[in-house]
C-alpha positions in Angstrom: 8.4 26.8 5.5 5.4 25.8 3.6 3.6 29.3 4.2 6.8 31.7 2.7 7.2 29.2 0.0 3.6 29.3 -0.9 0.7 26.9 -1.2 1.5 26.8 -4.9 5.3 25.3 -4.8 4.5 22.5 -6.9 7.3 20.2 -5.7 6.1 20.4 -1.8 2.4 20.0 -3.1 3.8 16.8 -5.1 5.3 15.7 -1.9 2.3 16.7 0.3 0.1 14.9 -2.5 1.9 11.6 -1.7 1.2 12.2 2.1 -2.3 12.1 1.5 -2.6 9.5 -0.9 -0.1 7.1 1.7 -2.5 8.4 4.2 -5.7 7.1 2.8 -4.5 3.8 1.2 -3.2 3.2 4.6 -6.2 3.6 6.5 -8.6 1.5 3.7 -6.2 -1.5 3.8 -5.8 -1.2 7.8 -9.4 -1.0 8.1 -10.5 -4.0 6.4 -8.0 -5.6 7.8 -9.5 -5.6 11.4 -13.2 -5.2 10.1 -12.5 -9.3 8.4 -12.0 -10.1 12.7 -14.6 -8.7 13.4 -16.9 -9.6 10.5 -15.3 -12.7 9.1 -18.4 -14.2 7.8 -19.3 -11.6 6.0 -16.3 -11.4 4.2 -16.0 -15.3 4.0 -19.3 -14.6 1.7 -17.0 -12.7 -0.9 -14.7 -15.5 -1.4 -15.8 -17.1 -4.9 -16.6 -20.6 -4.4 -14.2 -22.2 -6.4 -11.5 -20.7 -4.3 -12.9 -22.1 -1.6 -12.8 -25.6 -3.0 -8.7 -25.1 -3.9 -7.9 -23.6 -0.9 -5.4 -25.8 2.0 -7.1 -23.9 4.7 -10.6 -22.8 5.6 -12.3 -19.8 4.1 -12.3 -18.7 7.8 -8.7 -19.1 8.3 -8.2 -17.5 4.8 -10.1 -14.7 5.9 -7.9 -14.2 9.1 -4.5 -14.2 7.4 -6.2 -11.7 4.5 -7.2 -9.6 7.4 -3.5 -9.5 8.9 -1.4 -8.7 5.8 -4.2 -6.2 4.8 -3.0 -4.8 8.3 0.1 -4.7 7.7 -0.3 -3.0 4.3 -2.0 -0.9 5.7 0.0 0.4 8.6 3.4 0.4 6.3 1.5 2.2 3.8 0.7 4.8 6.1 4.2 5.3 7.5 5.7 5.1 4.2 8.3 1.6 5.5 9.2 0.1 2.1 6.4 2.1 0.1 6.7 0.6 -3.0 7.1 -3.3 -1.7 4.1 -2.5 -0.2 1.7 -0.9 -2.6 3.0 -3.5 -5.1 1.7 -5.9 -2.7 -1.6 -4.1 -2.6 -2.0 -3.8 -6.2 -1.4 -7.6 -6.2 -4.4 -8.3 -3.6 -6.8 -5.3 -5.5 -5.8 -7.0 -8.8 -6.9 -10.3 -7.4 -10.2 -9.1 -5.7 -11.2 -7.5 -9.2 -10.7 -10.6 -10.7 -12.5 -13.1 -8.6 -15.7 -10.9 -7.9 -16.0 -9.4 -11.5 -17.3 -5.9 -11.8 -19.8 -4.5 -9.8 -19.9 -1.9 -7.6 -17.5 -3.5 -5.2 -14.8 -3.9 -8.6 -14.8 -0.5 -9.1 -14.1 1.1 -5.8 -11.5 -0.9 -5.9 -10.6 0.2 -9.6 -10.2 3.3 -8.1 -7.9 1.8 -4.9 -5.9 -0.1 -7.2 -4.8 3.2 -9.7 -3.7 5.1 -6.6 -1.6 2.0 -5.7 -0.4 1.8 -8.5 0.6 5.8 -8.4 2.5 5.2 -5.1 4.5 2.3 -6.9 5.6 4.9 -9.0 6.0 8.1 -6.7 7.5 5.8 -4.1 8.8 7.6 -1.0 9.4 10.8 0.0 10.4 13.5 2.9 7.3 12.6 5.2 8.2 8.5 4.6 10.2 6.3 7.1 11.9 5.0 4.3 13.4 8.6 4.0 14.9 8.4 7.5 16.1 5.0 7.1 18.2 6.1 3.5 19.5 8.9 5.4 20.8 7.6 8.1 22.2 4.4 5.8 23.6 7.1 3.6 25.6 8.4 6.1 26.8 5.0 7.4 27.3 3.0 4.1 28.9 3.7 0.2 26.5 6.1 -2.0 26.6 3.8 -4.2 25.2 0.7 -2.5 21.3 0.0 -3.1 19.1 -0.5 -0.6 15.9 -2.7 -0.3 13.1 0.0 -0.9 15.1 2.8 -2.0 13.9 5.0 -4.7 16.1 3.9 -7.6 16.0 7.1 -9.5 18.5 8.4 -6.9 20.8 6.0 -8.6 22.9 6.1 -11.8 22.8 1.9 -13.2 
């Protein structure tokens, strides 16, 4: 277990590391998620103007289906279900944010959210991931060989 290998076993810490980082991307994304139901004017108020003005719906309705996929980011982020689908998703959304406000406070917090996305796109999934159960048990039932959606692709030989 962790305490006979030591808190020092660099490959669990990597792994644990992940855990964390899942963890908190998780939450942030879940948590504005709900917060634009409950304070959708407020966040209405962040969308630039001239998006408002392309946009087929209203900023309102915008705001809602912002506030479900950042919920859904969110809670497969935090399980680790198709890890890196998912924080490619969110770096997409960060990217975009940046982008339309311009820096300021707001831009760089989510500077920051947006490198540690980008991290989980490239640590992907590991032991304490669903997407670990899932390519276990598929492992077991299907060819080696055969790639599946969300599988860490440096298990396989191309």
């Amino acid at each position: 277990g962790w305490f006979k290998r030591g808190m020092w076993d660099m490959r669990f810490n990597s792994k644990l590391s992940n855990l964390f980082i899942r963890i908190g991307i998780g939450f942030v994304f879940f948590y504005f998620g709900i917060d634009k139901f409950f304070h959708t004017q407020a966040w209405m108020n962040w969308i630039p103007p001239k998006l408002t003005f392309i946009l087929p719906i209203s900023a309102q309705t915008f705001t809602y289906i912002l506030g479900v996929i950042e919920m859904v980011i969110g809670l497969f982020v935090f399980i680790g279900f198709f890890t890196r689908i998912f924080a490619t998703i969110a770096s997409v959304i960060l990217l975009a944010i940046i982008v339309s406000i311009g820096f300021n406070e707001v831009a760089a917090r989510d500077i920051t959210i947006l490198i540690t996305t980008i991290s989980l796109i490239f640590s992907g999934s590991n032991i304490f991931c669903i997407d670990n159960l899932i390519r276990r048990r598929r492992s077991k039932k299907k060819d080696p060989g055969d790639i599946i959606l969300g599988d860490d692709l440096s298990d396989y030989k191309l």
